[in-house]
C-alpha positions in Angstrom: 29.0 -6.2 -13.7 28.4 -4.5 -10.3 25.2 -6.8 -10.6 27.0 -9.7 -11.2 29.3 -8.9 -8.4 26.7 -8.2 -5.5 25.0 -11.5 -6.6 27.7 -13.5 -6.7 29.1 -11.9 -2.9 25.2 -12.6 -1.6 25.7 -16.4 -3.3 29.0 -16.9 -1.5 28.1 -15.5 1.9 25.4 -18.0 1.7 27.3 -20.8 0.9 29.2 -20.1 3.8 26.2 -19.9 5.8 24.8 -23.0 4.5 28.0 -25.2 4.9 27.5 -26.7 1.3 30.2 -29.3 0.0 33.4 -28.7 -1.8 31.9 -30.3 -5.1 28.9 -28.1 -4.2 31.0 -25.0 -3.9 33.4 -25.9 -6.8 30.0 -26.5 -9.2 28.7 -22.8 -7.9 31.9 -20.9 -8.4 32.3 -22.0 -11.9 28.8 -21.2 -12.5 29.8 -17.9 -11.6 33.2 -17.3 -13.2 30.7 -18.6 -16.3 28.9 -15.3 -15.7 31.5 -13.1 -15.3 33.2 -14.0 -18.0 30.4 -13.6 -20.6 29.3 -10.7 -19.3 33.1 -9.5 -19.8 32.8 -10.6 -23.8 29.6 -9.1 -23.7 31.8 -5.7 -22.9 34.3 -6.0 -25.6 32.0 -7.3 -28.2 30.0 -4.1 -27.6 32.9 -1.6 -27.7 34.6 -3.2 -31.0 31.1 -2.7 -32.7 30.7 1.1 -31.4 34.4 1.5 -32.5 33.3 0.0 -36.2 30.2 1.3 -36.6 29.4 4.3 -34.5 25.9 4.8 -36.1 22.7 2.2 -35.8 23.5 -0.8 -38.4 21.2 -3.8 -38.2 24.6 -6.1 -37.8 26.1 -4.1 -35.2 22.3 -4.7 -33.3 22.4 -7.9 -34.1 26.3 -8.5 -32.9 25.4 -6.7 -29.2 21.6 -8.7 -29.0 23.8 -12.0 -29.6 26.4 -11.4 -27.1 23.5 -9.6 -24.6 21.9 -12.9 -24.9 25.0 -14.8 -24.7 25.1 -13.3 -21.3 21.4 -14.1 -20.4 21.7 -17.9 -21.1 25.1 -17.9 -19.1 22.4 -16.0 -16.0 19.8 -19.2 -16.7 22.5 -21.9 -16.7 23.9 -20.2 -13.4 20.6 -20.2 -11.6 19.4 -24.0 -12.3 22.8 -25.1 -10.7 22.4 -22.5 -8.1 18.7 -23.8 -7.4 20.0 -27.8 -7.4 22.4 -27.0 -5.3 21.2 -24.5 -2.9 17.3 -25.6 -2.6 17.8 -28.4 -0.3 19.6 -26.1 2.1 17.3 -23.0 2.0 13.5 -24.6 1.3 13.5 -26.3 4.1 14.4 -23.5 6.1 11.9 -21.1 4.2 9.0 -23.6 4.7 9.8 -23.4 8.8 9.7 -19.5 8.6 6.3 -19.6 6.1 5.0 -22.1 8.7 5.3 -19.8 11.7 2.6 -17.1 10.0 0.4 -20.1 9.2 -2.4 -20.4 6.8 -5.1 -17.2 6.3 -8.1 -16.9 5.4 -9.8 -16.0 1.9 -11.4 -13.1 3.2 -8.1 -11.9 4.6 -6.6 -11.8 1.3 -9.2 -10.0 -0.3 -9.4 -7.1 2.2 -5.8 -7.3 2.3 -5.4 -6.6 -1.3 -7.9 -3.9 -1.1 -6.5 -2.5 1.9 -2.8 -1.7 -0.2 -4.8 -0.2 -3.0 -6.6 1.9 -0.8 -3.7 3.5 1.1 -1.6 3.9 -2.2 -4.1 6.2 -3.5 -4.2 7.8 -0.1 -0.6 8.4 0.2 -0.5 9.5 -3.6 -3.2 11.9 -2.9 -1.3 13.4 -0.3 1.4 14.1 -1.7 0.2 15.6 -4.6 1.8 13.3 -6.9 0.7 11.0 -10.3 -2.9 9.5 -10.5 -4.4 6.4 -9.0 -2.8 4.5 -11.9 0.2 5.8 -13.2 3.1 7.7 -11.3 3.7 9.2 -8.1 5.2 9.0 -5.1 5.0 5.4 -4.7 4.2 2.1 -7.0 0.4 1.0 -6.8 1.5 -2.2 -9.2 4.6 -3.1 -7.1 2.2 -2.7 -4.1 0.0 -4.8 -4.9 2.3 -7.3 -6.8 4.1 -7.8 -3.7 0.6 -7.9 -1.3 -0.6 -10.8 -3.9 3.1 -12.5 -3.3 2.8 -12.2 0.2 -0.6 -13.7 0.4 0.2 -16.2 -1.7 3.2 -17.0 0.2 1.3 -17.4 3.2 -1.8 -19.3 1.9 0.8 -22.1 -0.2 3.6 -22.3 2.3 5.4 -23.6 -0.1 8.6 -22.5 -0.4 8.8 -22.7 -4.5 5.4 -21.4 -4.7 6.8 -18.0 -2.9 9.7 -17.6 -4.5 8.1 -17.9 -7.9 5.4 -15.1 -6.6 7.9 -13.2 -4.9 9.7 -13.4 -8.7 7.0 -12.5 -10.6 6.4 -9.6 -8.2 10.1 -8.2 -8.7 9.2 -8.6 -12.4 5.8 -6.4 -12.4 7.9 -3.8 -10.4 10.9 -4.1 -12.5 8.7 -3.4 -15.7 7.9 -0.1 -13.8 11.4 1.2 -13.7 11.8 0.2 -17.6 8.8 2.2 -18.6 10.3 5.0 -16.4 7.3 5.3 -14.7 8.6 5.0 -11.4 12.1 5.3 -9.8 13.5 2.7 -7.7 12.8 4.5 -4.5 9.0 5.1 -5.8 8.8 1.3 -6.5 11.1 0.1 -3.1 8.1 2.2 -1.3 5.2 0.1 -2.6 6.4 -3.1 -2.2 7.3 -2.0 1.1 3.5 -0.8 1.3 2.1 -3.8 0.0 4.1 -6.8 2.0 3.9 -5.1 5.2 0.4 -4.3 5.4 -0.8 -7.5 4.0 1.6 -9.4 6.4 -0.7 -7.2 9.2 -3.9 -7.5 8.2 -3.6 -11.6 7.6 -1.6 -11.6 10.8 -5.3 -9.6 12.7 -7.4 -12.3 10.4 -5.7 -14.9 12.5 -5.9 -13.6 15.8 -9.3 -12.8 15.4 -10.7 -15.5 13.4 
């Protein structure tokens, strides 16, 4: 729920920001009350099954997947109306800010890339923490995850393009935390890592080139 709650806050604020329509708004705020409300069964389906059957029992799984999925549909449905609503407010903003780095080179990416996996193992080296490929003090994958989303943001410049990269790196790092390989700070740190120095190095490419 607390989730749900700073999503649907971030969603509001931007409709507020964006000036959308009162159909617009009305559309959005039932999408969300949609949310919220499943999530809300989701709760009491899952507390009258551990009151029934405090042990594992394939029906009480399948009871708490149902409702838990319940839940993840209601998500979907929320975010296609918030995209259709929302996109031709944001995009074209997002394509003005994407257009101000302008396009990079191939090379750029590469040693860009490289660059992130190079000072990951650095700084976990350092700090005396995991291996080159698993642990430490900060996320190689969400490093370079979010180095690839940045470059491919910047090479596209298309505003669905980078969200969908941008997604997919939230996803890799995400995966990171559910393996418990990595805590949130660990993973907050490489993507950190891997967008900024990409940004710089593509950002030099271009002033050099």
């Amino acid at each position: 729920m607390r989730f749900h709650f700073i999503s649907a806050i971030i969603v509001l604020l931007a409709v507020l920001f964006l000036k959308v329509t009162p159909l617009e708004f009305g559309l959005l705020a039932l999408s969300i009350l949609a949310v919220l409300c499943a999530e809300m069964f989701n709760t009491a389906v899952e507390a009258v099954v551990d009151l029934v059957s405090p042990g594992y029992h394939p029906l009480a799984k399948i009871a708490k997947d149902t409702a838990a999925g319940a839940v993840l549909i209601a998500a979907c449905g929320a975010g296609i109306m918030g995209y259709l609503i929302l996109a031709k407010y944001v995009m074209p903003r997002f394509a003005e800010v994407l257009a101000m780095f302008g396009t990079v080179s191939d090379m750029g990416t590469i040693v860009s890339v490289l660059i992130v996996v190079i000072v990951v193992i650095i700084v976990k080296s350092a700090t005396g923490s995991g291996s080159p490929l698993h642990g430490g003090i900060t996320s190689g994958h969400a490093a370079v995850a979010f180095s690839i989303a940045t470059a491919v943001s910047l090479n596209t410049r298309d505003p669905l393009i980078s969200l969908l990269s941008l997604s997919l790196a939230a996803m890799v790092s995400h995966s990171r935390l559910l393996m418990k390989i990595h805590t949130m700070r660990e993973v907050v740190i490489g993507a950190t890592i891997g967008s900024a120095i990409t940004l710089l190095v593509l950002q030099l490419f271009k002033m050099f080139a």
